[in-house]
C-alpha positions in Angstrom: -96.9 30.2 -57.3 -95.4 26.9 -56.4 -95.5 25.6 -53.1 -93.3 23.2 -51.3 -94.5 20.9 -48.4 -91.9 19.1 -46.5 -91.8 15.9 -44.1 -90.4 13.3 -42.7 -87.8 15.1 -40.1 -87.9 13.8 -36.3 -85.2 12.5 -33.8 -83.8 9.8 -34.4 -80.6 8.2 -32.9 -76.9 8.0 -34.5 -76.7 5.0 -37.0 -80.0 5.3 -37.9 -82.0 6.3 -41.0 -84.7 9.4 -42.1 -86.6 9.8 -45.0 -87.5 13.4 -46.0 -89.9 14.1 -48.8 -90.9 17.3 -50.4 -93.9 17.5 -53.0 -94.7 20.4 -55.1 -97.7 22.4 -56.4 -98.2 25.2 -58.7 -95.9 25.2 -61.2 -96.3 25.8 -64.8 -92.6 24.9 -65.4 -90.6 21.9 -66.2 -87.9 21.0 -63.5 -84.1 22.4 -63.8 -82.8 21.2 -60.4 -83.9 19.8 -57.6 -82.1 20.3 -53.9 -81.8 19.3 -50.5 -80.0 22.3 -48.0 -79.7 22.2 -44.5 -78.6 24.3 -42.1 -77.5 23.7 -38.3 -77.1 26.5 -35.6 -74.2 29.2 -35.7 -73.2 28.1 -39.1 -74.3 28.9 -43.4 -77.0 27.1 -44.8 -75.1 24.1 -47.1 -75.8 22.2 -50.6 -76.4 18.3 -49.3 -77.9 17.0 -52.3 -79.0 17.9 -55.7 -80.5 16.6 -58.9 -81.2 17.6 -62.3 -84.3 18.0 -63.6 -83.6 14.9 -65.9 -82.5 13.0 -63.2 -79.5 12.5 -65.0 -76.8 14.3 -62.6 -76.5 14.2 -58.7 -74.3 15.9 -56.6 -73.7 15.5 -53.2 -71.2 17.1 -50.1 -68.4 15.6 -49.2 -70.0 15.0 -45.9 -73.1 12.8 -46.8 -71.6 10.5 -50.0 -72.3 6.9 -49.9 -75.1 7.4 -46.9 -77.2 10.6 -48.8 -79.4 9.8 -51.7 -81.7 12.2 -53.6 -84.4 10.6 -55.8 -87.8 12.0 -57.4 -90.8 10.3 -58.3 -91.7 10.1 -62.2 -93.7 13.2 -62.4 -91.0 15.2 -60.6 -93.7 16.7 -58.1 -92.2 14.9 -55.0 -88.4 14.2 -54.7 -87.0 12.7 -51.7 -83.5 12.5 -49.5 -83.0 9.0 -47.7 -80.8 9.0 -45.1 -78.7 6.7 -43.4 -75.8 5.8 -40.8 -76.9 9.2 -39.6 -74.5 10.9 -37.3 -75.0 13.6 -34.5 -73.5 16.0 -36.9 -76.5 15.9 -39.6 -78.4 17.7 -36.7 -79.8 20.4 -38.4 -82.9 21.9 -40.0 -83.4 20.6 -43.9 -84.6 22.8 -46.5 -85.3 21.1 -49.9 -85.3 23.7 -53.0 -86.6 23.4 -56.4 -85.5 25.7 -59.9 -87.5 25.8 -62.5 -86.7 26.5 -66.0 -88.2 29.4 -66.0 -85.5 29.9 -63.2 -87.9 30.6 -59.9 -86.6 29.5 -57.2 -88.9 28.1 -54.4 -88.1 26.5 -50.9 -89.5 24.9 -48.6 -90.5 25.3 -45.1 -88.0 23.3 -43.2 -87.9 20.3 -41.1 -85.7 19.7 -38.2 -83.4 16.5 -38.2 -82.0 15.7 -35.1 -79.7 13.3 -34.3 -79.0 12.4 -30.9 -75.6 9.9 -30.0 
């Protein structure tokens, strides 16, 4: 079953810049799409990044593009969201995501982002 291990949230204050990374074990599958989610109190869990499995493609929100960037290593096992010029809105907990082509879709824990003005 595959397994995804996230890191790199923390406090940090507005302007500033995270690194989250998120590395996965125990697939059998090649990589369809690759995603970064977060979700901050009293509201939906939203798409903030995503990349196909060729690395090809990337989509981000609205709200991130031009300080957001998703990237993956070679073997596609870790993939990564830089941030920077953080604001106090990108407070939230991230949850990065990754679909296989078999189509399973596995999640990881979570790590809280907190940005404070």
């Amino acid at each position: 079953q595959v397994q995804l291990v996230e890191s790199g949230g923390g406090l940090v204050q507005a302007g500033g810049s995270l690194r989250l990374s998120c590395r996965a074990s125990g697939s059998n599958f090649g990589v369809n799409r690759l995603g970064w989610y977060r979700q901050a109190p009293d509201k939906a869990r939203e798409l903030v990044a995503a990349i196909t499995g060729s690395g090809g493609d990337t989509r981000y929100a609205d709200s991130v593009r031009g300080r957001f960037t998703i990237s993956t290593d070679s073997a596609q096992n870790t993939f990564y969201l830089q941030m920077s010029s953080l604001k106090p809105e990108d407070t939230a907990i991230y949850y990065c995501q990754r679909i296989d082509a078999s189509g399973y879709v596995a999640w990881g824990q979570g790590t809280q982002v907190t940005v404070s003005s």
